[in-house]
Each structure stands twice: as structure tokens, then as C-alpha cells.
N, C-alpha and C positions, 0 to 999 in steps of 0.2 A: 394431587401429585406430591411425593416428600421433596422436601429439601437436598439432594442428594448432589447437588451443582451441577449433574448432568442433565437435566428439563433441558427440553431444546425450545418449552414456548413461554420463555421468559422476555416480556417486556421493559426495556428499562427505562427507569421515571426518567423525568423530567424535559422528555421532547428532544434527546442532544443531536449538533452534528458533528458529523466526521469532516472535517475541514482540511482538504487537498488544496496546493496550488499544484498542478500538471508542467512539465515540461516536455518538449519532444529534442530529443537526438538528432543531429544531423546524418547518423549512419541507424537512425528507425527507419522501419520498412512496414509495409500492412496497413492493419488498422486493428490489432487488439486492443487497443485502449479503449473503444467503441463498445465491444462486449466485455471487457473488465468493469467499465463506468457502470453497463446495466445489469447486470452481477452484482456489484456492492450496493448499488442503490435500492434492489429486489432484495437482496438481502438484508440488509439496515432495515430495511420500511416494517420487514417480516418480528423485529424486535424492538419498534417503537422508534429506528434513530434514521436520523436524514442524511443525504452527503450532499454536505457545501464544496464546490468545484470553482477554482480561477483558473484558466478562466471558465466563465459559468455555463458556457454550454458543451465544454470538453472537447472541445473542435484546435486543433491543430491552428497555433495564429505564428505568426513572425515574431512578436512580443515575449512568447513564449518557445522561442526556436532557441536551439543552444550548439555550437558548434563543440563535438567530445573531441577529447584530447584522444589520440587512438594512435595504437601502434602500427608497424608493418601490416598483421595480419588485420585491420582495420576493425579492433574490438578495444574497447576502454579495459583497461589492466589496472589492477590496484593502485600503481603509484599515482594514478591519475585522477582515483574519487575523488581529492579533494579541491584539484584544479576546475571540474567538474562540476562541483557541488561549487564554489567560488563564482562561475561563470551563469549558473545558477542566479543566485543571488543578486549578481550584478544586473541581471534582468529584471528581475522581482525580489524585492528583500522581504520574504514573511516573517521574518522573525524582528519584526524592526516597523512596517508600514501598521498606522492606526486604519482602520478597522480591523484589519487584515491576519495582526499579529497572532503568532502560534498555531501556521497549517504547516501540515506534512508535506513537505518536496516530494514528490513523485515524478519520477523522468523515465521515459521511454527511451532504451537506448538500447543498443546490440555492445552486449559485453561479457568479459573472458570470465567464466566461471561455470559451474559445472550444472546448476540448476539454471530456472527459466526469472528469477527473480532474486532477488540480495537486497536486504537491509545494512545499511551502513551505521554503524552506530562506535566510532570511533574518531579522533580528534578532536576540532575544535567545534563541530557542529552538535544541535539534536541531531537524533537518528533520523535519517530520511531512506525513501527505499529508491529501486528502480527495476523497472520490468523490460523483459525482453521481449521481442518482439513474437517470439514464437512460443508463449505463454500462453494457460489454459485462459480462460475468462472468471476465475478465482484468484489468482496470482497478485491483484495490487489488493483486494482485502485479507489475502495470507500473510501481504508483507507488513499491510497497515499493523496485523497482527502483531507479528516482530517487532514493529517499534512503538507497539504499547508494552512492550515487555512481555508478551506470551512465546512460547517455546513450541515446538514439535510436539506433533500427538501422533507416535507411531506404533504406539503396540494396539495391534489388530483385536487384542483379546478386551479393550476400553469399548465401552456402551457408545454405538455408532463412530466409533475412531475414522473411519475406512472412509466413513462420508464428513467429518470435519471437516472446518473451512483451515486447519492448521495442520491437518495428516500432511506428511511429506511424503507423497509418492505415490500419487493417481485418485483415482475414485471418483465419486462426485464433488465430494468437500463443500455442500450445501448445508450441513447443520452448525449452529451455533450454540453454546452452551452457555447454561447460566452462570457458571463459575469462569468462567472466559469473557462472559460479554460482560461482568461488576469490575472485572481487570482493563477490561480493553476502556471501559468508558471512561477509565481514568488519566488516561492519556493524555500529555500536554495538546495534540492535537483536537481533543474533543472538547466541546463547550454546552 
């Protein structure tokens, strides 16, 4: 196969994981984090990399419960990511606790924006994402995407775009690329 950075069966060295702490919303609802978890971890395994989960078995704990700051229409609105992301923290500090240090915040939460998912990557924080409750079961490794610094893959006419894990706007979004997965491994969340 050449070098062309689109290979979709590109292994990356070195055994890394993708290292998530999980929280849940007080106004989550469902259970797609259940088929998000087995979606990126089906997917990762398929490219050589693992995902570390706190908590570790991805289950909904009190420890990990966070009550969002939410408006009238009972949705988190921007001015409130970072009371949010603060309340976060105050639970689990990853960016701060030994062994722990350097995972992706991930929270489940119902909130006002016009997709099923949002990377924050603004103020005083890393980027951390959060998924909405009525998200495909691609949605938290599209977002992990974003906050390794990877962008949109939307032009239809790119070698297997439509089936990306970073197409914005349906498909299956099950392929991974090589030129995406040497970007994404580089992520302060990956080790």
C-alpha cells in the first residue's frame, strides 16, 4: 500500500491509550455513552491503541455526577462551559491528580448547540468535549478527534470521507486514516 496518508490499516506503535475521565450531566438522559465507549474502543483496538476510562468501567457513579448550570429552556448555553467544566474538576481534577494526569474530560450532558457533540477548546482549560445525549455512537471519538487538533472531513469527493470517524454529517464514520490517527496520537490525552 503507498504512503498516501489515507491507508485506513494503519497500526500505531507503541500500544498508546486514549485516556478519558467520563462525567454525567444532571439533565443526561439514555444511555449513549454505552455505545459511544464500544465504538471507540472497537475502533482504537482496530488501529493498535486502547481507551483508558475513569471511571473504568464507564458506568454512571455519583462521583462522577455533575449538576450543569442550565437555563430556562433546561440546556447548558455557552456562558456556562466553564462553570461546568470548573464543577467538573472539582469532582476529579485530571489535570492535576498523579497517576491520572492528562485525560480528556468527556461529559454527557443535553446542551444548546446545533450538533449532537462540541469540543471546547477555549479559556482557561485543555480542550475537553461533550456529548449529547441523542448522539450517534461515534460522537465521543469524533470529539476526542477535535481535541487532538483534527478538523472536518466534508468533501464527499476525499477517499472514503462519507465513512470517516471526522465527516460531519451522517454516514457510518467507521474509518480511520493514517494521516489522522499520527495527529490524533499526539494528543496531550494520549500516552
Amino acid at each position: 500500500m503507498g504512503s498516501s496518508g489515507w491507508e485506513t490499516d494503519y497500526i500505531v506503535p507503541g500500544g498508546l491509550e486514549v485516556r478519558l475521565t467520563l462525567f454525567w450531566g444532571d439533565n443526561y438522559f439514555g444511555a449513549i455513552h454505552k455505545d459511544c465507549i464500544a465504538t471507540m474502543r472497537k475502533m482504537l483496538a482496530e488501529h493498535g491503541m486502547k481507551l483508558s476510562l475513569i471511571p473504568a468501567n464507564g458506568e454512571m457513579t455519583d462521583q462522577f455526577a455533575v449538576k450543569v448550570p442550565v437555563k430556562e429552556d433546561g440546556l447548558l448555553h455557552p456562558d456556562g462551559y466553564n462553570e461546568l467544566r470548573n464543577r467538573c474538576a472539582a469532582k476529579f481534577d485530571d489535570q492535576a491528580v498523579e497517576p491520572h494526569k492528562q485525560r480528556l474530560p468527556v461529559i454527557f450532558c443535553n446542551f444548546k448547540y446545533t450538533a449532537n457533540g462540541l469540543t471546547v477548546d477555549a479559556g482557561p482549560w485543555l480542550p475537553w468535549c461533550m456529548v449529547g445525549p441523542t448522539s450517534d455512537s461515534v460522537t465521543m471519538l469524533h470529539e476526542t478527534g477535535h481535541a487532538s487538533g483534527l478538523g472536518h472531513l466534508t468533501t464527499s469527493s476525499q477517499a472514503g470521507a462519507k465513512q470517516n470517524f471526522m465527516f460531519d454529517g451522517g454516514g457510518d464514520r467507521s474509518l480511520m486514516h493514517k494521516a489522522q490517527l499520527q495527529k490524533f496520537a499526539q494528543a496531550y490525552f494520549i500516552k
